[in-house]
C-alpha positions as CSV (number, residue, x, y, z in Angstrom):
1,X,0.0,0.0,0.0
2,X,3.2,2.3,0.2
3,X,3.0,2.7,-3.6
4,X,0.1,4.7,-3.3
5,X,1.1,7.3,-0.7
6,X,3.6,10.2,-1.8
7,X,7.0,9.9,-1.0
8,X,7.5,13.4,-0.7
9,X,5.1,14.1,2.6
10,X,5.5,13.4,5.9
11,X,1.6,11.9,5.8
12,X,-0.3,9.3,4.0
13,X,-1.5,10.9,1.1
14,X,-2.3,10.4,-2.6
15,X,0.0,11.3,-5.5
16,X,-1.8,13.4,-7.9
17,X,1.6,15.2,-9.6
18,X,5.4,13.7,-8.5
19,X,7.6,15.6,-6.1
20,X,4.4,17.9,-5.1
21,X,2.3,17.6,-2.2
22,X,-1.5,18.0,-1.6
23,X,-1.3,21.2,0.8
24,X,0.9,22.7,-2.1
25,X,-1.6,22.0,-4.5
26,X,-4.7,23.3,-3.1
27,X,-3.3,24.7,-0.3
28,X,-4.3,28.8,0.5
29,X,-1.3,31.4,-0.7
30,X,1.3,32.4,1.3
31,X,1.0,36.2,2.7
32,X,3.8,38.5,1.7
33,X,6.3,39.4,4.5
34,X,5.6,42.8,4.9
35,X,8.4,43.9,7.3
36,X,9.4,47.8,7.9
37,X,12.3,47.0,9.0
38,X,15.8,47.6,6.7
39,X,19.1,46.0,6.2
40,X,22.5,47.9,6.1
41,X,25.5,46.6,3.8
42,X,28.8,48.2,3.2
43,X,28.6,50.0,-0.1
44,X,31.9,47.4,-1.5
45,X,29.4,44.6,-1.3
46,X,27.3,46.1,-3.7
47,X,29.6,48.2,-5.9
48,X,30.0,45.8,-8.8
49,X,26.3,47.3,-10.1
50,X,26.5,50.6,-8.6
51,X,30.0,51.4,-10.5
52,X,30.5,52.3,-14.0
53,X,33.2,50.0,-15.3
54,X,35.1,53.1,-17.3
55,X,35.3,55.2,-14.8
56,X,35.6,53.2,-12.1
57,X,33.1,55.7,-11.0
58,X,29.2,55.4,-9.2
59,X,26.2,55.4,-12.1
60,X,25.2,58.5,-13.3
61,X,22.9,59.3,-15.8
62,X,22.5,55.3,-16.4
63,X,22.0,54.1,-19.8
64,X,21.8,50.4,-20.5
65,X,23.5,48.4,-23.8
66,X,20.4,46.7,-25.4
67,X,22.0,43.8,-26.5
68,X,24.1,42.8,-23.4
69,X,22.0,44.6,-20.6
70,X,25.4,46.1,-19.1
71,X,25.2,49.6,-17.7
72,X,27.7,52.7,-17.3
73,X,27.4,56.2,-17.1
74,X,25.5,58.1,-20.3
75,X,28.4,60.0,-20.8
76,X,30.9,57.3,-20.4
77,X,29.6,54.9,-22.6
78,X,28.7,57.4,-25.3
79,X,32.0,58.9,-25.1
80,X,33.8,55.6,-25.7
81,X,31.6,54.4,-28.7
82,X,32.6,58.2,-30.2
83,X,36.0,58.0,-29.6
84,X,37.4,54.1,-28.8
85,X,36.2,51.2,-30.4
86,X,32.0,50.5,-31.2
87,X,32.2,48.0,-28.6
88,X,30.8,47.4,-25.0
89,X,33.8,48.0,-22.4
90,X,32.9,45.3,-20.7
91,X,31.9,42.1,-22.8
92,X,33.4,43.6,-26.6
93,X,30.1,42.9,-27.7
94,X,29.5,45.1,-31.1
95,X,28.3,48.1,-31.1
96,X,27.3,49.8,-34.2
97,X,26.2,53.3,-33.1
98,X,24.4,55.2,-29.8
99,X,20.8,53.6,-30.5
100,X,22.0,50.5,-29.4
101,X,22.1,52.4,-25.8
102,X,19.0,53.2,-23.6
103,X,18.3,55.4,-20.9
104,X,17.9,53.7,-17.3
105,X,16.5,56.5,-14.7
106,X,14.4,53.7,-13.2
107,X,18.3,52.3,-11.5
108,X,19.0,56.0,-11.2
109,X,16.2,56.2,-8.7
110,X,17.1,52.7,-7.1
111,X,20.9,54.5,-6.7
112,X,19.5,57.4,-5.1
113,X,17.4,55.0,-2.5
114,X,20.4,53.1,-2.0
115,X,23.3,55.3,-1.8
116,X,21.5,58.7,-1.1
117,X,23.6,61.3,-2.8
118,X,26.2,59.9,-5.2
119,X,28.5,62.9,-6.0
120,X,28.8,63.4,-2.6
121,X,29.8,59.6,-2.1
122,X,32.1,59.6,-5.1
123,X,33.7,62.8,-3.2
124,X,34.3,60.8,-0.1
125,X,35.5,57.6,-1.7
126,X,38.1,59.9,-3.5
127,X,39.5,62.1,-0.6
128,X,39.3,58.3,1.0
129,X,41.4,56.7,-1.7
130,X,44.2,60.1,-1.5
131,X,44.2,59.6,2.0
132,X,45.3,56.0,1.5
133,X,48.0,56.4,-1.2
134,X,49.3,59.6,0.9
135,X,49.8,57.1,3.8
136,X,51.6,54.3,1.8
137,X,53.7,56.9,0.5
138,X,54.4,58.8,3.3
139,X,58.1,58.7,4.1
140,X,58.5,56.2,1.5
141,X,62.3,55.9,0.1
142,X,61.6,54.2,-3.1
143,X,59.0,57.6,-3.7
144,X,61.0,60.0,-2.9
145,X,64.2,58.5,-5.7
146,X,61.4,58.5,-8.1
147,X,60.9,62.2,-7.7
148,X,64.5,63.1,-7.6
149,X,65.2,60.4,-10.0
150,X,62.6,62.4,-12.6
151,X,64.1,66.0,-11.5
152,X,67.4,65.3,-12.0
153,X,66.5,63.8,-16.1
154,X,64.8,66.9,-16.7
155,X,68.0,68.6,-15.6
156,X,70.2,66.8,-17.7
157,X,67.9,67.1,-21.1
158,X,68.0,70.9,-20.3
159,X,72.1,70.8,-20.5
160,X,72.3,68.1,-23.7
161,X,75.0,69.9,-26.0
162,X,75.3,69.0,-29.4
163,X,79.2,67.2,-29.6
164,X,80.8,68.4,-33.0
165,X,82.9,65.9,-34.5
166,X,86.5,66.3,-35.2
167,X,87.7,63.7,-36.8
168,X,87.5,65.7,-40.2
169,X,89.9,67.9,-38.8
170,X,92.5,65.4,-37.9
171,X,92.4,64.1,-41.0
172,X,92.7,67.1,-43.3
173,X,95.3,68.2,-41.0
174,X,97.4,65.3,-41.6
175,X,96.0,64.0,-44.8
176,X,98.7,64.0,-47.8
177,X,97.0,66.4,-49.7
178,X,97.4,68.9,-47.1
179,X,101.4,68.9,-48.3
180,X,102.5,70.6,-50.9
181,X,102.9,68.8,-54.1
182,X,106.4,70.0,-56.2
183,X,106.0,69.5,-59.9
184,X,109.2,69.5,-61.4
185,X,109.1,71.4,-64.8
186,X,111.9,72.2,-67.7
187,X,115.5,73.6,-67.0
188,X,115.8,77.3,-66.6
189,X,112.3,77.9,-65.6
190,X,110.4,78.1,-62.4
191,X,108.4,75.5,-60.9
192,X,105.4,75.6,-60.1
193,X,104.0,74.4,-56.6
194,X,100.9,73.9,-55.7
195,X,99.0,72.8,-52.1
196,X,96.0,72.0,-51.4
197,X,93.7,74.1,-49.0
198,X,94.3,74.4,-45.2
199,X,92.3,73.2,-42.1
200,X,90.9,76.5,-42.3
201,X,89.1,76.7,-45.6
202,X,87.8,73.6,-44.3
203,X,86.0,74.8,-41.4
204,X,82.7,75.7,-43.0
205,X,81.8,71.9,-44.0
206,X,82.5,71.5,-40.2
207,X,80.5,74.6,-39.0
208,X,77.6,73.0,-41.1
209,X,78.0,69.2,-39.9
210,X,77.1,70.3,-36.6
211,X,74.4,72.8,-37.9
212,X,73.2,69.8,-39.6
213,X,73.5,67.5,-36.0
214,X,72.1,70.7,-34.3
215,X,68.9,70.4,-36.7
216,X,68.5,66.8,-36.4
217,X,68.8,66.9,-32.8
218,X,66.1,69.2,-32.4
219,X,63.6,67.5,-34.9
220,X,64.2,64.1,-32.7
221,X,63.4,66.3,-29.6
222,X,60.4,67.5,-31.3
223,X,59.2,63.9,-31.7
224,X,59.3,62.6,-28.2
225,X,56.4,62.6,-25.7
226,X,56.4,62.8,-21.9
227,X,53.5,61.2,-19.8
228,X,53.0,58.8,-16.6
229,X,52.3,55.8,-16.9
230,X,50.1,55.5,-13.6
231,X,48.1,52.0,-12.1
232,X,44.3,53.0,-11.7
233,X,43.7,53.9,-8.1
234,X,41.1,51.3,-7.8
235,X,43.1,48.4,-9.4
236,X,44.3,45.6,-7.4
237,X,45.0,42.7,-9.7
238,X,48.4,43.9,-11.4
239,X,51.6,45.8,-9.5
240,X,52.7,49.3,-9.9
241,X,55.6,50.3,-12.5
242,X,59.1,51.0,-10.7
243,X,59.0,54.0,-13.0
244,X,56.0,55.6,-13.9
245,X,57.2,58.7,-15.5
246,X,58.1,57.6,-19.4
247,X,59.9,59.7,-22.3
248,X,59.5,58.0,-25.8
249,X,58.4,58.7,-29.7
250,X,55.0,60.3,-30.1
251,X,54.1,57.9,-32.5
252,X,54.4,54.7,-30.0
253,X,50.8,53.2,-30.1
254,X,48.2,52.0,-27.5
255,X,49.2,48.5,-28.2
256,X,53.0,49.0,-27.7
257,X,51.8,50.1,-24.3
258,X,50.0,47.4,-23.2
259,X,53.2,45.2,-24.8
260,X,54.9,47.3,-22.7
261,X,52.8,47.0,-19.4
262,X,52.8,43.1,-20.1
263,X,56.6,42.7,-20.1
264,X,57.5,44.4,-17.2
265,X,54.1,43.2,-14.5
266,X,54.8,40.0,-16.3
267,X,51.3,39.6,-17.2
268,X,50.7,37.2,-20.2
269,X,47.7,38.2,-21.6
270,X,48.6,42.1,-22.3
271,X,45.6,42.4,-24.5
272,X,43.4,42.4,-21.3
273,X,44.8,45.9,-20.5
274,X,42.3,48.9,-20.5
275,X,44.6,52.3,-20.7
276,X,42.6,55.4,-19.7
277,X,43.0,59.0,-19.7
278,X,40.7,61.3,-18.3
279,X,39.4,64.3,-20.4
280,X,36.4,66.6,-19.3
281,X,36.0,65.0,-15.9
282,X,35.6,62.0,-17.2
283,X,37.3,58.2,-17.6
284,X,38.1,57.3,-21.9
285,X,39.7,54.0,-23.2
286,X,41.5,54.7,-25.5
287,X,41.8,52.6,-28.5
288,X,44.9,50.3,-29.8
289,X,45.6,51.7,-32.8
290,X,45.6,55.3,-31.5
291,X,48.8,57.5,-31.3
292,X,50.5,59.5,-28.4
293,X,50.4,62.1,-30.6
294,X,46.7,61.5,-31.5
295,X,45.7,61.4,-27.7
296,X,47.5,64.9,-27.2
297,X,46.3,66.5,-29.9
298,X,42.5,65.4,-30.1
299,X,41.8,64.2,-26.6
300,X,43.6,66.1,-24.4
301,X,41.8,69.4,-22.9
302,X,45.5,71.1,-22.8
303,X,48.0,70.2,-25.6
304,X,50.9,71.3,-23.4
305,X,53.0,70.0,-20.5
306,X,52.9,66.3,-19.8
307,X,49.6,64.0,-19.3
308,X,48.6,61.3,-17.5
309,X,47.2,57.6,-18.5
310,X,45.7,55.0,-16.2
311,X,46.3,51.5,-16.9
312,X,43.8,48.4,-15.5
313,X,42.8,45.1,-16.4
């Protein structure tokens, strides 16, 4: 007679669907919980959807991708369609243009009754986050030889001279057609001697090497860049660079960055790098095939002095 009864209750009953028991089926519906009462979590437990992944940011001005349903600030995500790849930051998922994106002010409002007012919280996470990096580096040895170690380079480019070489003047000293060359002629008659020109008809060829060097030397001073190479303030996955201050060609690309970055954190997978520079308050990637030069000259709010880039995986 066991058969017959449901395994799944505690009491002899009949089976009228498996796994499910009478007083589930016809049973009355269970009340909803209706409780006043709130719960209080620290804000890390809950950042992964309250922060925009590009700049590292909380959500403002929330606009969803359609096709992957992942969410970052309005002007974030726009910004990095317009100027990195069409792509979602976070999944590479395609994007062909801004109506893929949607406006979200429903999680706005959700933000709002979570985290009450977010510029004010993104102002206390950042004075938080200086705070931090001022202790680590606070009396910090390695720090402070960075800083003189960058002071005293830009002392030394300031007193390069241009070395003129003076081999060519060793040589037409002491070269044989510097003597004089005695032609002996017919009997009774004078001869003729003739020499060739001194070191100092020579010394406008040397004058002009070293204008030449001079020139060259400037246009190779003209092409180099100076920046800092910096690890995002919120990234913990990858070390710090032993030097973060970096002096190279302006046409060194994204991608020789992050070959770059990969080399010396020994990290395999140097693709996986995000570098970022912030223009007009706020966080860009910027994309692999662009320029130093590009970034300074189209990205940058201020074209002179040196900028910095953020680097994150």
């Amino acid at each position: 007679m066991s058969a017959f009864y449901n395994p799944v209750s505690k009491y002899e009953e009949q089976v009228e669907f498996d796994g499910v028991t009478l007083f589930e089926l016809h049973g009355p519906p269970r009340a909803p919980v209706v409780d006043s009462s709130t719960t209080t979590l620290p804000i890390k437990s809950v950042q992964n959807i309250t922060q925009c992944p590009v700049c590292l940011m909380s959500l403002k001005k929330t606009h969803i991708v359609m096709e992957c349903l992942h969410r970052f600030c309005g002007e974030c995500i726009e910004k990095s369609i317009r100027v990195g790849k069409k792509e979602c930051p976070s999944c590479r998922l395609h994007l062909p243009s801004r109506r893929s994106l949607r406006a979200d002010p429903n999680f706005d409002a959700l933000l709002v009754a979570m985290l009450g007012d977010v510029n004010a919280l993104d102002e206390e996470e950042a004075k938080e986050t200086e705070a931090q990096n001022r202790e680590l580096n606070f009396n910090n040895a390695l720090t402070k030889s960075q800083q003189v170690g960058i002071q005293q380079q830009n002392i030394n480019r300031k007193k390069v001279k241009i070395s003129t070489p003076r081999a060519n003047q060793y040589s037409s000293q002491r070269s044989p057609s510097s003597y004089a060359v005695h032609r002996p002629s017919q009997p009774n008659q004078y001869s003729r001697t003739t020499s060739a020109p001194s070191s100092s008809s020579k010394r406008p060829s040397s004058d002009s090497a070293s204008h030449n060097a001079k020139r060259r030397m400037e246009a190779s001073q003209k092409n180099l860049i100076s920046f800092v190479l910096r690890r995002h303030p919120r990234e913990t996955g990858v070390a710090r660079l032993d030097r973060e201050y970096i002096r190279t060609s302006s046409e060194l690309k994204i991608i020789h960055l992050k070959k770059f970055l990969g080399i010396k954190l020994g990290f395999e997978r140097f693709e996986e790098f995000q570098i970022i520079i912030m223009a007009e308050g706020k966080g860009v990637i910027l994309d692999e095939s662009l320029t130093l030069d590009n970034i300074r000259n189209s990205i940058l709010d201020s074209r002179s002095g040196e900028f910095v880039l953020h680097f994150k995986t």
